[in-house]
N, C-alpha and C positions, 0 to 999 in steps of 0.2 A: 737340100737346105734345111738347116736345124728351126724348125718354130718355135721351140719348145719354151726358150727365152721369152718370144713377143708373148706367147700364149701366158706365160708367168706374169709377168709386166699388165698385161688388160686384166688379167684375173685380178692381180694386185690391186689393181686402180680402180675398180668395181666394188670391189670388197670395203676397200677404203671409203667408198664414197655410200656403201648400204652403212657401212658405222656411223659415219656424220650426218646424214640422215636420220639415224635412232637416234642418235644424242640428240640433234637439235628437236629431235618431236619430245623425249623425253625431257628436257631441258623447258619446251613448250610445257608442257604438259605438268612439272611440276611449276610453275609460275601461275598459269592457270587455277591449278590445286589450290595454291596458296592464296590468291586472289579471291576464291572460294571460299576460303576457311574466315579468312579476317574479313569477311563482308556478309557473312551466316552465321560465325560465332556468337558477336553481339545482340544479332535478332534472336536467337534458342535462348542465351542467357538471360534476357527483357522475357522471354516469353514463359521459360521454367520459375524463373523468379517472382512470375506476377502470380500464380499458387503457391506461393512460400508464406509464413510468417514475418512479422519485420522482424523477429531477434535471428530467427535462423538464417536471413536473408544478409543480417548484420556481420554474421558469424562466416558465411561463406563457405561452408565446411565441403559440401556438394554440389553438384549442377543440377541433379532431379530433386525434388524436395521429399523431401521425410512424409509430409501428407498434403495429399493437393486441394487445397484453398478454394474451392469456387468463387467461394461468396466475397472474394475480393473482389470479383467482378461487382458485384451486386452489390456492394461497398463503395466501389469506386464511382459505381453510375450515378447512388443514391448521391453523397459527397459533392460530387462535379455538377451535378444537374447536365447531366450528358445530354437528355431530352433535349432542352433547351437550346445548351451550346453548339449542340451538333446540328440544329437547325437553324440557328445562325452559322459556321461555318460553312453548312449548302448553299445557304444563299446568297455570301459572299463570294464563295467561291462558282460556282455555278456560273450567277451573270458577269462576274468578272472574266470567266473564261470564253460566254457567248459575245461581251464587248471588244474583249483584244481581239478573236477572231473576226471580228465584221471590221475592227479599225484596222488590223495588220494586214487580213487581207484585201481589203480597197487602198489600202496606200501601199502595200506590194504589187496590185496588178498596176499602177499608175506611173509607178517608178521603173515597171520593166516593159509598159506599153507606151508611153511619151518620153518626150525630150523637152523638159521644163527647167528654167532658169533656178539655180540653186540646188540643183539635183544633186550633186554631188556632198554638197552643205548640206543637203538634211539626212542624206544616208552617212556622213561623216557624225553628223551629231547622234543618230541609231547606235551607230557602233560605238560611241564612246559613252550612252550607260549602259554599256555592257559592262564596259570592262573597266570604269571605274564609278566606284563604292562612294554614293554620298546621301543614301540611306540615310544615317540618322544627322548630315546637317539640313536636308533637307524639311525633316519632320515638324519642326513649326511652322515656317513658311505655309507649308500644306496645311497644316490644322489651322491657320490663320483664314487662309483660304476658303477652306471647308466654314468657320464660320462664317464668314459673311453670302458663304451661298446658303446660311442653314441648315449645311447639312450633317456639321458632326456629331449631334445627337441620331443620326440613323447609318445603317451601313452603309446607304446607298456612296455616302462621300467618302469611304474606304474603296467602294468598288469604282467609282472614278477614278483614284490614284493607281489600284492594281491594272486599270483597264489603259492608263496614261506608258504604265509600263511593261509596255509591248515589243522590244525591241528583239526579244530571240525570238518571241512569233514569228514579227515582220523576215527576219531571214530564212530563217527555217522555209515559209511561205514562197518567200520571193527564188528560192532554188526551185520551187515547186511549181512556179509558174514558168520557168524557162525550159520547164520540160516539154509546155501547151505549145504547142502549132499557132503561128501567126494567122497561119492559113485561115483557120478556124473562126478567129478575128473578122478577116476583112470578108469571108463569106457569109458571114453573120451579118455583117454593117451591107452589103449589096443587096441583103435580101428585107432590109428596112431595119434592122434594131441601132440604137442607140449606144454609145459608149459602154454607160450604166448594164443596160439591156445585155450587150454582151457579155459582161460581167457577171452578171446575175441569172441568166439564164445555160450561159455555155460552158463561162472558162469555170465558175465556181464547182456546178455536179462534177466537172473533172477533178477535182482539189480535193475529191472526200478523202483520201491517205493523208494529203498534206494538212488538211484539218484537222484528223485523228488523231495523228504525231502531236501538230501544235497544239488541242487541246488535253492531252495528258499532262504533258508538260507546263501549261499553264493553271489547269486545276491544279496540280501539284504544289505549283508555288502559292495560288491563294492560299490553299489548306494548310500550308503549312508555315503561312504568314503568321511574326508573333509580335514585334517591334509594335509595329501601325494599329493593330488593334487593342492590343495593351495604352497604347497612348489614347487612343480615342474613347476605350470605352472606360479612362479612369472615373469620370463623375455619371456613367450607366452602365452599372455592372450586370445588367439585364438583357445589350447586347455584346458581352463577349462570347470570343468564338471557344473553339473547342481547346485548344495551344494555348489559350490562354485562363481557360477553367482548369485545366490540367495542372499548373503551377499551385493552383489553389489547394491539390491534394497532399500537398509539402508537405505539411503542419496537421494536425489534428485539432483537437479542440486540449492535448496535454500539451501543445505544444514540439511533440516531438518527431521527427522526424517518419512522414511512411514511403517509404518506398517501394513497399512492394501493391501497395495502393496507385503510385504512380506509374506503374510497371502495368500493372492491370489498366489502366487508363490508357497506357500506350498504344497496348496490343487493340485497343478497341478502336482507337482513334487511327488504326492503319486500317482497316474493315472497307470503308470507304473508298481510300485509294484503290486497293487492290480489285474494288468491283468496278472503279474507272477503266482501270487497266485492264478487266476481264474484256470489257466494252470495246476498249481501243486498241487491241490488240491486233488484231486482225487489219488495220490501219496499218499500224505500227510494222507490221511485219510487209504488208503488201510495199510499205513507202520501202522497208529495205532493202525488199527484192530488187524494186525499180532501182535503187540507187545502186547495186551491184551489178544488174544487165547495163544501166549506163555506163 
């Protein structure tokens, strides 16, 4: 009996399928690349640029500058009162990040430990300012708000509002709690603690990944909150945040345009995130491991 056919035929069919393989990794792999490129390009060009002059920076001619600028930095800090704004930013974003997490996570363990009337209704209402945008009709209501509790001459009544808007915490959170053993629960409640009690002693130390996550993500959005604090702190320009001093290095004192001032402002004002992120990384990656083994 002739094999020689069949042997042609699997050969064939092997062959063809190590090529479509190469393609689709290659295929991968330039998409990837490219994803790369336009999500790095813009950070090098902010960051070559903030050592530039404004005329050459005007001019565009190169990506590395002709001579590198330091003292943009030390122009831009001077200018912005970085000192300042940067310590307003901490500390709006900071306690706004430790309030969404104590609110999202007690009304995530409650939502997926009880069966309470309107459950559905208020994880309905969660998910819908997600995904719909009413930011700025909201913003007087709130600053109306905010005065009559007195608080919109301080941050404090910004970081209630960032702490009121907690709703990708609460999810993020609440997958995180469906990973904890009930078990754990009710052997906790047998051996005397309290709803709260198990809360707070059992299922939270379990949560530190899901904390980690939701806290990047949450510092992330105060800090780089710009709408609400521009609105609040028009009559005390004493506390604006850093997003919002940074606007201020637009203009000079000729009036004209600096951008390689604001460039330098930029790269200083991501400093911060990137050491959240050094912090929460290790979170971040433990939470993605677990969500890939599950």
């Amino acid at each position: 009996m002739n094999t020689a056919p069949v042997n042609r035929t699997i050969s064939a069919t092997s062959m063809g399928r190590r090529t479509g393989r190469l393609a689709s990794r290659i295929i991968l792999w330039l998409f990837l690349g490219s994803i790369v490129i336009f999500t790095i390009f813009p950070v090098l060009i902010t960051f070559f640029g903030s050592f530039k002059t404004n005329a050459e920076l005007t001019a565009g001619a190169t990506i590395l500058p002709k001579e590198w600028h330091f003292s943009n930095y030390i122009e831009a800090w001077k200018q912005a009162d970085f000192a300042k704004f940067t310590w307003n930013s901490l500390f709006l974003s900071t306690f706004a990040t430790i309030g969404s997490l104590l609110v999202a996570s007690m009304a995530a363990y409650v939502v997926d430990r009880r069966d309470f009337i309107g459950k559905r209704v208020f994880i309905a209402i969660q998910a819908s300012t997600m995904f719909i945008s009413i930011g700025a009709v909201v913003l007087r209501p709130q600053f109306e708000l905010m005065v009559k509790l007195q608080l919109n001459m301080s941050l404090w009544g910004m970081i209630l509002i960032l702490i009121s808007a907690h709703a990708t915490t609460f999810f993020i959170l609440i997958g995180f709690f469906k990973g904890i053993p009930r078990d754990l629960d009710e052997a906790a409640l047998l051996d005397g603690c309290n709803f709260f009690s198990v809360y707070w002693r059992i299922v939270l130390p379990l949560l530190k990944p899901g904390l980690g996550v939701s806290a990047l993500f949450a510092f992330r959005n105060a800090w780089n909150e710009y709408i609400l604090p521009l609105v609040f702190t028009m009559s005390n320009p004493k506390l604006q945040t850093l997003t919002v001093g940074l606007a201020n290095l637009r203009y000079g004192n000729t009036a004209a345009t600096q951008t390689h001032l604001i460039m330098a402002g930029a790269c200083l004002s991501i400093l911060p995130i990137l050491i959240v992120y050094i912090f929460a990384n290790k979170s971040f990656m433990q939470s993605t491991a677990g969500s890939v083994k599950g």
